[in-house]
C-alpha positions as YAML, in Angstrom:
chain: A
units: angstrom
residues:
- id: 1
  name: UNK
  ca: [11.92, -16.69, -1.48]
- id: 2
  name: UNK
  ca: [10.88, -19.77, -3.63]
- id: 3
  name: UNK
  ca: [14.01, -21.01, -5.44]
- id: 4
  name: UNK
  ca: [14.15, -22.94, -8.33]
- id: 5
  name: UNK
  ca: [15.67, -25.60, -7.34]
- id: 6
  name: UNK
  ca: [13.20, -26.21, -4.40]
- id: 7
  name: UNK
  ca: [10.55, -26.14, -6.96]
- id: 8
  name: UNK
  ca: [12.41, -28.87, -9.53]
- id: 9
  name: UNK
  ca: [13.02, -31.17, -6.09]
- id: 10
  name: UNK
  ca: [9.65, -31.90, -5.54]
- id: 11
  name: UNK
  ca: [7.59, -33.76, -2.80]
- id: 12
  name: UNK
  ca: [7.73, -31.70, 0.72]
- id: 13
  name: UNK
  ca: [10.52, -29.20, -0.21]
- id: 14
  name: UNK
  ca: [8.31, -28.12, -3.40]
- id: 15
  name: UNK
  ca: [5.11, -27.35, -1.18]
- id: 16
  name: UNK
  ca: [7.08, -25.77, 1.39]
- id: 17
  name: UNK
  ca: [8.24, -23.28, -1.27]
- id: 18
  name: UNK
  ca: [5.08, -23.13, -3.12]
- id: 19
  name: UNK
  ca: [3.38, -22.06, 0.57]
- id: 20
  name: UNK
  ca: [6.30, -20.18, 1.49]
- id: 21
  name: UNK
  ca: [5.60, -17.81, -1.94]
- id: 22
  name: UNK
  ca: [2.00, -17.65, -1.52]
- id: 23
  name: UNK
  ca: [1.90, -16.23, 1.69]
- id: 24
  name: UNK
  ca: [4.39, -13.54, 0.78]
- id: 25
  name: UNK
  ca: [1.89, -12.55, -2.22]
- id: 26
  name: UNK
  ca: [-0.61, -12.77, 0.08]
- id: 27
  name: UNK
  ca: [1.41, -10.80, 2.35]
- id: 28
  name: UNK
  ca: [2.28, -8.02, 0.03]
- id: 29
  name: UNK
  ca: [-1.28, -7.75, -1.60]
- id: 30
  name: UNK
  ca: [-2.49, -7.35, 2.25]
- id: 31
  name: UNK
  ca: [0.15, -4.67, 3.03]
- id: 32
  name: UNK
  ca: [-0.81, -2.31, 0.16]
- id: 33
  name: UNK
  ca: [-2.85, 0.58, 0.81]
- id: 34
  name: UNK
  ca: [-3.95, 0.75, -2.79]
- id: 35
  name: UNK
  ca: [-7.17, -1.00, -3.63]
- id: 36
  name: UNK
  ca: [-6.35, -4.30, -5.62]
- id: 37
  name: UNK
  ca: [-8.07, -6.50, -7.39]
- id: 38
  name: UNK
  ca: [-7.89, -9.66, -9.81]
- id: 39
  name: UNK
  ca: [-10.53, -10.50, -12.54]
- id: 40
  name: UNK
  ca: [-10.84, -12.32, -15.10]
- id: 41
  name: UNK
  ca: [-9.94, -11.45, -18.66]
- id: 42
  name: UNK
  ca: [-13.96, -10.04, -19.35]
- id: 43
  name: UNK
  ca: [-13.32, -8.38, -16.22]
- id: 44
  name: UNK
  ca: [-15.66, -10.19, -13.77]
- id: 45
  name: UNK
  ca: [-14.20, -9.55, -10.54]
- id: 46
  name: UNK
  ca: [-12.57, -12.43, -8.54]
- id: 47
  name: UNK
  ca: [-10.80, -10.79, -5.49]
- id: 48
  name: UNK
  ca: [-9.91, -7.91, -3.63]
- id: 49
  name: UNK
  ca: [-7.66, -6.75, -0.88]
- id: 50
  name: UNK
  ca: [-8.78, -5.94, 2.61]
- id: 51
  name: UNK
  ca: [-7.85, -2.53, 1.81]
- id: 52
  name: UNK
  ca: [-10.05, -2.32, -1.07]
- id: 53
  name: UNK
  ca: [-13.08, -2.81, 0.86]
- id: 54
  name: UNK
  ca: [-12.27, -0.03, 3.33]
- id: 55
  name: UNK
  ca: [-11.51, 2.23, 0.95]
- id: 56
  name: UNK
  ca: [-14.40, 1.49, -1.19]
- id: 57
  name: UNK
  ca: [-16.50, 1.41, 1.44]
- id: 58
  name: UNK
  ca: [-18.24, -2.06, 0.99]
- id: 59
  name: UNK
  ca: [-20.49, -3.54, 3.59]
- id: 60
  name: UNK
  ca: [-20.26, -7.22, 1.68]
- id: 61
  name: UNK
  ca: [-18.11, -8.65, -0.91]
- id: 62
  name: UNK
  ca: [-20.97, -10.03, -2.40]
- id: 63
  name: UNK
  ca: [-21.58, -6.50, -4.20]
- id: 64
  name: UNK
  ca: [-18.19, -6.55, -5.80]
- id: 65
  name: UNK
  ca: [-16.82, -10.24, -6.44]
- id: 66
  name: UNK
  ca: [-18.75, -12.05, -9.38]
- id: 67
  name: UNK
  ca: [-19.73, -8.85, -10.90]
- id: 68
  name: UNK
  ca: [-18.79, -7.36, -14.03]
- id: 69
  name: UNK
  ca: [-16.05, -4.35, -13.29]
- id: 70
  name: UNK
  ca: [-17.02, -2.28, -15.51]
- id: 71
  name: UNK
  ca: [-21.18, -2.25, -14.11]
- id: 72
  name: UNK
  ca: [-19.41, -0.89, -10.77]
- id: 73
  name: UNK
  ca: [-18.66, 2.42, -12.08]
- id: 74
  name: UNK
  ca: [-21.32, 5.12, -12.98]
- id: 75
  name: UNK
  ca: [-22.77, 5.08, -16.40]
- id: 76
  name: UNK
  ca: [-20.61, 7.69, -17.72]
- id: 77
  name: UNK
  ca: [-17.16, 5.49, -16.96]
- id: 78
  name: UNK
  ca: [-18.31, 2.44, -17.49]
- id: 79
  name: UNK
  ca: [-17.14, 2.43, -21.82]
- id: 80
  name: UNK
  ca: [-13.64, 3.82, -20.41]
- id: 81
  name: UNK
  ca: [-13.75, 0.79, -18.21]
- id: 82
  name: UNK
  ca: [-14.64, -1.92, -20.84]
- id: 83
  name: UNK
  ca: [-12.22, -0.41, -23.43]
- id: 84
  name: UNK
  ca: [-9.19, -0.40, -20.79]
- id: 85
  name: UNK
  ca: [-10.01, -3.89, -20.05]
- id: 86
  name: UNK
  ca: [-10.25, -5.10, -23.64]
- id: 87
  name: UNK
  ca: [-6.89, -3.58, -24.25]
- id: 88
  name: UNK
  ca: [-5.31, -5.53, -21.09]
- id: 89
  name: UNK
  ca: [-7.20, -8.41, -21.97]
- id: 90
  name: UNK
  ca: [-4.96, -8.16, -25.16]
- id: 91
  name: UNK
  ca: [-1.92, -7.66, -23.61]
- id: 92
  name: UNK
  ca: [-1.71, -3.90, -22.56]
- id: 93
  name: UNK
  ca: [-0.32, -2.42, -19.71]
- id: 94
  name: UNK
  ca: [-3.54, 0.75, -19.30]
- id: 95
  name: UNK
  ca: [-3.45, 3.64, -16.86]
- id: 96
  name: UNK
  ca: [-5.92, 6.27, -16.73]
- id: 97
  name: UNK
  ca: [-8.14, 8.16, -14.15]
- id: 98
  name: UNK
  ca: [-11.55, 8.35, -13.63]
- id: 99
  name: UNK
  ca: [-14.27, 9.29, -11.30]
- id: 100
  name: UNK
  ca: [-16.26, 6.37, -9.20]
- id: 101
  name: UNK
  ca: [-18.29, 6.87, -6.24]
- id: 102
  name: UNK
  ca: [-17.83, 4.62, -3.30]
- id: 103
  name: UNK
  ca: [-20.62, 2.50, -2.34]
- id: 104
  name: UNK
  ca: [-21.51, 4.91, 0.70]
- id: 105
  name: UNK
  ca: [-21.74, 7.25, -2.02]
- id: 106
  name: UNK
  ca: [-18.46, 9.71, -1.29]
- id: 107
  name: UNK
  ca: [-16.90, 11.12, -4.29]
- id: 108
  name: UNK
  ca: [-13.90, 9.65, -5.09]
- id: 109
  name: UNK
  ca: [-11.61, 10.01, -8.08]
- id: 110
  name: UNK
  ca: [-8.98, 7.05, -8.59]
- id: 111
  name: UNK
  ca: [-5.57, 6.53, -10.52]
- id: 112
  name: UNK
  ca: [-6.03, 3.01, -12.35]
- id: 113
  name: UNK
  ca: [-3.24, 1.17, -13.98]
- id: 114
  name: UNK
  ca: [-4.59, -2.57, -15.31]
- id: 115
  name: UNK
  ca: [-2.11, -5.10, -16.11]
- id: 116
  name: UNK
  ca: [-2.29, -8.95, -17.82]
- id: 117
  name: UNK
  ca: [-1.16, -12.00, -15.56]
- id: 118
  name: UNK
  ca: [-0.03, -14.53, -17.89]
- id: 119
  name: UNK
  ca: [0.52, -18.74, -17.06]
- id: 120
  name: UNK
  ca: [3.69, -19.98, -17.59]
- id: 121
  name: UNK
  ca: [2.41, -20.20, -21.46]
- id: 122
  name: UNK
  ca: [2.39, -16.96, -21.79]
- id: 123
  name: UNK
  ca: [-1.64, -16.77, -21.67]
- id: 124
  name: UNK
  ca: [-3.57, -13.96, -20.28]
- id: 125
  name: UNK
  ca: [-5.63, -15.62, -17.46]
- id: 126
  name: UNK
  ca: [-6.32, -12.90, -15.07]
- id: 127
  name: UNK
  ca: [-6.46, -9.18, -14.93]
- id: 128
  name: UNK
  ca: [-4.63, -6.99, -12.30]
- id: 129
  name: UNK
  ca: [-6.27, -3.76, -11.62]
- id: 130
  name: UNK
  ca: [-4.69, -1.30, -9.14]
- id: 131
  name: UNK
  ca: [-6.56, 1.97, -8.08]
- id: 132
  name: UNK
  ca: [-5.44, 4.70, -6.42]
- id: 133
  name: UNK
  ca: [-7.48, 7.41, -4.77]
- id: 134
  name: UNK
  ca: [-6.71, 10.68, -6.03]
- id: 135
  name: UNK
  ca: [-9.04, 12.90, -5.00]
- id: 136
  name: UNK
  ca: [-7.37, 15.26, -2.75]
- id: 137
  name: UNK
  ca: [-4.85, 15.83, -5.74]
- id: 138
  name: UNK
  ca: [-8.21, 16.66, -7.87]
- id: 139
  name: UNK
  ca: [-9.65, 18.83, -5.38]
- id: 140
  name: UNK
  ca: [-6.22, 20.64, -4.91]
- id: 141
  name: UNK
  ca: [-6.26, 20.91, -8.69]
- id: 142
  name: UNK
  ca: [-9.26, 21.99, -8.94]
- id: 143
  name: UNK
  ca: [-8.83, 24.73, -6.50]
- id: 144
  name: UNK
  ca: [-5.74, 26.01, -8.00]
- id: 145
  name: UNK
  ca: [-7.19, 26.58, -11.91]
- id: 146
  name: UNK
  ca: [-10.67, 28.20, -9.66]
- id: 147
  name: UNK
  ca: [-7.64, 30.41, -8.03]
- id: 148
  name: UNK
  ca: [-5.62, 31.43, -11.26]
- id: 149
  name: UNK
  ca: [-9.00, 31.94, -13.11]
- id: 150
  name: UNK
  ca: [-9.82, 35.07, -10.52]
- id: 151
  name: UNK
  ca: [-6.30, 35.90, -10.75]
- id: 152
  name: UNK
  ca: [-6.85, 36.37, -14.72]
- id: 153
  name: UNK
  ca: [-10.08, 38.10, -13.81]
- id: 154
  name: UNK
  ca: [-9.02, 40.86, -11.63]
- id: 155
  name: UNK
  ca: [-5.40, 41.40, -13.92]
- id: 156
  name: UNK
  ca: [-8.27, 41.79, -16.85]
- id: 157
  name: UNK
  ca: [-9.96, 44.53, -14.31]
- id: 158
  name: UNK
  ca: [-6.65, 46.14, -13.44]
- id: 159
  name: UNK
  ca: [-5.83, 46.53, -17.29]
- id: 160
  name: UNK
  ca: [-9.17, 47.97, -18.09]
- id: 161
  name: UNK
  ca: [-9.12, 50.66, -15.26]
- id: 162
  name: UNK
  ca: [-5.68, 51.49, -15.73]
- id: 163
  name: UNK
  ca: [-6.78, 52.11, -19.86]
- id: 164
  name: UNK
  ca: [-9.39, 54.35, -18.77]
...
């Protein structure tokens, strides 16, 4: 843990800490199963965790990093995208779901909360965006309304029969 007064000493006890609290980022970015990534206030992308790639199914980071976020998603998404990260690029905390292919193609639906990192200022300089995949919890949904829709059907049925 970087403590402050490491920091104010300086010299050799300052970049110890300073290394000592980027690898634990680093660390805890690398340990999350979520799919993270930092961009820039416009929302060109500028990183993303090893777990990102897997889950989005990336051959090269070349196809992600550099690129505008929001001309990742399908057409459809993509003015959800831009207004979520105008809004964090003001200084809103955004959450919202959406649908976004992987770039094998799968269908994949994703939880996304995007959050402003500030300097020491208090100045927006990056964006934090941290997706989720949710589509097993869409499918189940899914499922369940197909479910109590015949389940309305065939109490309809039953009512009429039972009337005549």
């Amino acid at each position: 843990m970087v403590l402050k007064a490491e920091l104010a000493a300086g010299g050799p006890a300052m970049l110890t800490a300073l290394a000592q609290r980027s690898d634990l980022v680093a660390s805890v970015v690398g340990a999350s199963r979520d799919c993270v990534k930092l961009m820039d206030p416009d929302g060109t992308v500028r990183f993303i965790n090893p777990h990102a790639r897997k889950i989005l199914d990336l051959a090269d980071l070349a196809d992600v990093l550099g690129h505008p976020w929001p001309q990742l998603w399908p057409k459809a998404s993509q003015s959800l995208i831009s207004a979520a990260i105008a809004r964090a690029a003001k200084g809103a905390q955004v959450r919202f779901e959406a649908f976004c292919p992987t770039a094998r193609g799968r269908e994949a639906y994703w939880d996304i909360s995007i959050s402003p990192v500030r300097d020491r200022s208090g100045t927006i300089i990056q964006l934090l965006a941290i997706s989720r995949e949710i589509t097993t919890r869409i499918t189940l949904e899914e499922s369940v309304r197909e479910r109590e829709a015949e389940i309305e059907a065939l109490r309809q049925r039953l009512a009429e029969r039972s009337r005549a």
